[in-house]
C-alpha positions in Angstrom: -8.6 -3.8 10.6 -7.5 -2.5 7.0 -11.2 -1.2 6.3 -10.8 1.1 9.7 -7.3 2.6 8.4 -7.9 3.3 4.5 -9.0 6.5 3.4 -12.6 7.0 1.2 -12.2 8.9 -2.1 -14.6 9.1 -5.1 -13.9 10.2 -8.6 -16.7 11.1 -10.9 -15.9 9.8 -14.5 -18.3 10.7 -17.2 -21.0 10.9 -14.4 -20.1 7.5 -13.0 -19.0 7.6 -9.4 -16.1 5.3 -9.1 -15.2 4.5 -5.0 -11.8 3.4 -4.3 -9.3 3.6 -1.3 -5.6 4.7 -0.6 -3.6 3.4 2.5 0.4 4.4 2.6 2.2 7.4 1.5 4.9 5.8 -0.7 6.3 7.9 -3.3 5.2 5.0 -5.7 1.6 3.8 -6.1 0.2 0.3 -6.3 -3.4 0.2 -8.1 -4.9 -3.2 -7.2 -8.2 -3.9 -9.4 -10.0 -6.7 -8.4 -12.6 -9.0 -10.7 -15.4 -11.1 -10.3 -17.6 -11.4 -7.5 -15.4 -9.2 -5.4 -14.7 -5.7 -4.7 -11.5 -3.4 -3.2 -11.0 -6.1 0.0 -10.0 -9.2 -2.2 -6.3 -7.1 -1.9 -6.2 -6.7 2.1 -3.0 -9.6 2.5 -1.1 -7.7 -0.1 -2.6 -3.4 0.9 -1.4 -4.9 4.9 2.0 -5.7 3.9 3.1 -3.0 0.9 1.5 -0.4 2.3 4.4 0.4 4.1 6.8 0.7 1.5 4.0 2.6 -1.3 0.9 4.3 -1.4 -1.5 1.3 -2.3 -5.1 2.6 -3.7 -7.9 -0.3 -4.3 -11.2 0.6 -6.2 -14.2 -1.0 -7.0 -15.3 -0.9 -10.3 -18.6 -0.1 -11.4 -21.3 -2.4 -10.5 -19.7 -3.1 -7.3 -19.8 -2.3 -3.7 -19.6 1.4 -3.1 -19.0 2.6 -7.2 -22.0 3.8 -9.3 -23.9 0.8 -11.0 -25.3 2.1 -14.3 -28.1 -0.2 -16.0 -27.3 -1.2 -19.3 -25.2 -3.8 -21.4 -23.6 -0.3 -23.0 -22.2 0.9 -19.8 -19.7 -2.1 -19.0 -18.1 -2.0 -22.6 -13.9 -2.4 -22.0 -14.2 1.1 -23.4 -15.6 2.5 -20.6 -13.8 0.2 -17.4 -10.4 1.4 -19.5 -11.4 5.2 -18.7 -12.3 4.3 -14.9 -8.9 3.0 -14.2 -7.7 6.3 -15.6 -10.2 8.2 -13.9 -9.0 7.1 -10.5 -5.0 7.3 -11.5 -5.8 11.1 -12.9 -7.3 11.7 -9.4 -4.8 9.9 -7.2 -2.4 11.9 -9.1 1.5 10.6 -9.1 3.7 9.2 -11.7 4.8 5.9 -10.9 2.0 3.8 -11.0 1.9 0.0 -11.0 -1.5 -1.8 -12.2 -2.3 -5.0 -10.8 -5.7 -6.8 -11.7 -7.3 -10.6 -10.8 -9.5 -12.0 -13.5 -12.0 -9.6 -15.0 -10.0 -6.6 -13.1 -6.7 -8.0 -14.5 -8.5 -8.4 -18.6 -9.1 -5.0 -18.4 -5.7 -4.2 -16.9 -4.2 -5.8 -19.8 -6.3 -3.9 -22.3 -5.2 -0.6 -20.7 -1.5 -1.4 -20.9 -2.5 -1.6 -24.9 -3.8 1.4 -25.2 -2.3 4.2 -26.8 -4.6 6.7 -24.5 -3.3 5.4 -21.6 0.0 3.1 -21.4 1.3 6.0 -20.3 0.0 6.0 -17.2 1.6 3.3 -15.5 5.0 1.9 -15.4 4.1 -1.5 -14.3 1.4 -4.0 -14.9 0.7 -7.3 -12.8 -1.8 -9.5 -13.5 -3.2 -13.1 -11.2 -4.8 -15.6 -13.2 -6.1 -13.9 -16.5 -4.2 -14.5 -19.5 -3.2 -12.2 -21.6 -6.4 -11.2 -24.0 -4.3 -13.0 -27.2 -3.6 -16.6 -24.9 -7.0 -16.9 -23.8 -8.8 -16.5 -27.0 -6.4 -18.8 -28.5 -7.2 -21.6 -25.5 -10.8 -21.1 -26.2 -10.2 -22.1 -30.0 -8.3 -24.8 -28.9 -10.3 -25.8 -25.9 -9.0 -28.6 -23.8 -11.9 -30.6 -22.2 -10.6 -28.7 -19.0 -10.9 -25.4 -20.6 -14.4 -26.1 -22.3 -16.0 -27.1 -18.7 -14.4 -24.4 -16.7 -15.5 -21.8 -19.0 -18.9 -23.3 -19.4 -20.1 -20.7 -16.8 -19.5 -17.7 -19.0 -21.2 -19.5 -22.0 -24.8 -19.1 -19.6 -23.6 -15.2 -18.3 -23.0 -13.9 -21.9 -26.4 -15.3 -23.3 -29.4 -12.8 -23.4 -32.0 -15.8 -23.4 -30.6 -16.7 -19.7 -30.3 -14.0 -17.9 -32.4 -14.9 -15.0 -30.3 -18.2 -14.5 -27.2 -15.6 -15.4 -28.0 -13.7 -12.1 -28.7 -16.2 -9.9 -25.8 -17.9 -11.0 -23.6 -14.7 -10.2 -25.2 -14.1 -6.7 -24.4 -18.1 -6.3 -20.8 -17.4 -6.5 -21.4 -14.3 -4.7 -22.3 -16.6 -1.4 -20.0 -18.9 -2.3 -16.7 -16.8 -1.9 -18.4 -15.6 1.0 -18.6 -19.5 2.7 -15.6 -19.9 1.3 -13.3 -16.9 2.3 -15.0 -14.4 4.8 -17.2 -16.5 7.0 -14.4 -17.9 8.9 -12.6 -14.7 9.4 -12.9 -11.9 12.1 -17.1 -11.8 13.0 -16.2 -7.7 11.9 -15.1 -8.9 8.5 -17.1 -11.0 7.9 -19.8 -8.6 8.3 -18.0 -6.3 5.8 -17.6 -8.1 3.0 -21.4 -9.3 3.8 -22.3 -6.0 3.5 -20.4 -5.1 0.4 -21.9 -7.8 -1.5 -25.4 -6.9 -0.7 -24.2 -3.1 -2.3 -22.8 -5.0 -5.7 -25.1 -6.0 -8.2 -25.4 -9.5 -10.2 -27.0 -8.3 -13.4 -23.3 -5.2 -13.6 -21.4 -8.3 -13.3 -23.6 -10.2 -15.7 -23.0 -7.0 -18.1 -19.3 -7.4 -17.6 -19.4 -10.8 -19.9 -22.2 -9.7 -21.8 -20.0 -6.9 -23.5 -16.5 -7.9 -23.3 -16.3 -12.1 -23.3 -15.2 -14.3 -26.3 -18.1 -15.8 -28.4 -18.1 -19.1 -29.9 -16.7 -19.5 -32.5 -13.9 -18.8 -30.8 -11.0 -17.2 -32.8 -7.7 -16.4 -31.7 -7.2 -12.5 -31.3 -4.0 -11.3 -33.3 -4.3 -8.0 -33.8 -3.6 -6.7 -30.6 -0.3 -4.0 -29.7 2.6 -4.9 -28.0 2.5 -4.5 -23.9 5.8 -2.5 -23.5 6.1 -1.8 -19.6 7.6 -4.5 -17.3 5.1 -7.3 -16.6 4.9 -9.9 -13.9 2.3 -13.1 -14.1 1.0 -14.7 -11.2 -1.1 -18.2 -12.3 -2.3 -21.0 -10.1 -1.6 -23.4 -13.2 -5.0 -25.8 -11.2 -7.3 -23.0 -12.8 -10.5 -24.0 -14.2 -11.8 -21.3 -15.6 -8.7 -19.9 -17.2 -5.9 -23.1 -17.8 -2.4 -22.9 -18.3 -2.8 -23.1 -21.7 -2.7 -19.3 -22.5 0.2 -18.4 -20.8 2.0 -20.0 -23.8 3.9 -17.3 -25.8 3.0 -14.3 -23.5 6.4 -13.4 -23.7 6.4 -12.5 -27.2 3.7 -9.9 -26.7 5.4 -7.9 -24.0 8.8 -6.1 -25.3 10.1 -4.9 -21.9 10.8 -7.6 -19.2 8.3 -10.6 -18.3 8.4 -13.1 -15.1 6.1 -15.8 -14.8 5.4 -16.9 -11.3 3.5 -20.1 -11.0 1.5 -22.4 -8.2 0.9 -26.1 -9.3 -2.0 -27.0 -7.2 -3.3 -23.6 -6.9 -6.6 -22.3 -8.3 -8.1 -19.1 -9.5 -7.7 -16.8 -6.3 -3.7 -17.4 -5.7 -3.6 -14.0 -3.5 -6.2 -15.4 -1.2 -4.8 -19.0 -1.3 -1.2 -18.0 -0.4 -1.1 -14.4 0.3 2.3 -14.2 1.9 3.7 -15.8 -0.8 1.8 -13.8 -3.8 3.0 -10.5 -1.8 6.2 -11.5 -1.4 6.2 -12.2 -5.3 5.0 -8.9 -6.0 7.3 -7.5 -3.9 10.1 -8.8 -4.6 9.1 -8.2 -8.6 8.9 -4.1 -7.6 11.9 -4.0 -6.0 13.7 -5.2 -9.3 11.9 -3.5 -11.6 
């Protein structure tokens, strides 16, 4: 089992304990950031089969699973989930660093490949169905009836008034990745990722969109710098939450060299859906870049 072979680490940023794990001793690193409801497991396909060939290190961000949740809208500001990515590649130490993130983990991923503080950091970025910050905005102010019903959910998480119905919604898809997923796995796994979710809390992840998601009225964001690293683009185009639409134009915001891998049919969670496939993608992506 992958959670009996990783290695535990913890890195204190700003008093924030942030838990992540390393398995592989490649002289090139893979940091896999997962988003929402999950926690380091949602990359075990892709950590099985790479960590051969690099040193692959998964965390879990604050509010989840084994990391430090702090209370407090303030404390899940892109400011601050920016500075724990750096946190853990400061303490992993090495300096050729690929950053791959899914949905929320794969926002923030983008965001930190903008930064001047911290671009530097990494040589890569990979990202599985979460447009790029500029896209999405754009397909929320020009919602398709498809994009105005998948994000519908986030338009209940970000609103103070419901935050009751904002947590139970977040444990609800909680359980559901877990029917969904894990329960049909190994009886050990299944247990694991049972017992990680009990460790994460709702209301972090409920902070997550209350500081960073777009508000209505939606307006495109055009202010944003260039990404100049290599980028690769993984989308199941069947996504509900976040449509095909904002991939459009992605490649004029990145200067160095963009691929866009798609799967018709495919939902949000591509690397669970077809993990061979998504690892082979990735793999194949690294070895030409």
């Amino acid at each position: 089992m992958l959670f009996d072979r990783v290695e535990h680490h913890n890195v204190d940023n700003s008093g924030i304990n942030i838990h992540y794990v390393t398995i592989g001793e490649g002289s090139k690193t893979l940091l896999f950031v997962h988003g929402a409801p999950d926690f380091w497991y949602l990359w075990n396909n892709q950590m099985n089969a790479l960590c051969e060939s690099y040193k692959c290190v998964a965390m879990d961000t604050r509010g989840y699973n084994l990391s430090d949740k702090p209370e407090g809208v303030e404390n899940y500001s892109m400011e601050l989930l920016t500075s724990d990515i750096a946190a853990v590649i400061d303490d992993v130490g090495g300096d050729d660093v690929t950053l791959i993130g899914h949905d929320f983990g794969g926002l923030v991923a983008w965001y930190f490949a903008m930064d001047d503080r911290y671009r530097t950091k990494i040589a890569r970025l990979a990202v599985i169905n979460i447009t790029h910050p500029r896209g999405f905005s754009r397909a929320l102010a020009n919602q398709t009836p498809e994009q105005a019903e998948g994000s519908a959910y986030a338009r209940v998480l970000i609103d103070p008034a419901q935050e009751a119905a904002a947590i139970d919604l977040m444990n609800g898809a909680i359980n559901l990745r877990m029917e969904t997923w894990w329960n049909d796995q190994n009886p050990r796994i299944a247990e694991f990722v049972k017992e990680a979710n009990a460790r994460t809390s709702a209301q972090s992840i409920v902070h997550y969109y209350q500081s960073n998601y777009f508000r209505e009225p939606y307006e495109e964001i055009t202010d944003l710098p260039q990404v100049e690293m290599p980028v690769l683009q993984i989308h199941g185009l069947a996504d509900p939450a976040v449509t095909k639409e904002g991939l459009a134009a992605t490649w004029d915001w990145v200067e160095s060299d963009y691929t866009l891998v798609t799967y018709p049919g495919l939902g949000h969670i591509p690397h669970l859906q077809v993990p061979d496939q998504v690892t082979e993608a990735i793999r194949s992506w690294l070895n030409m870049h």
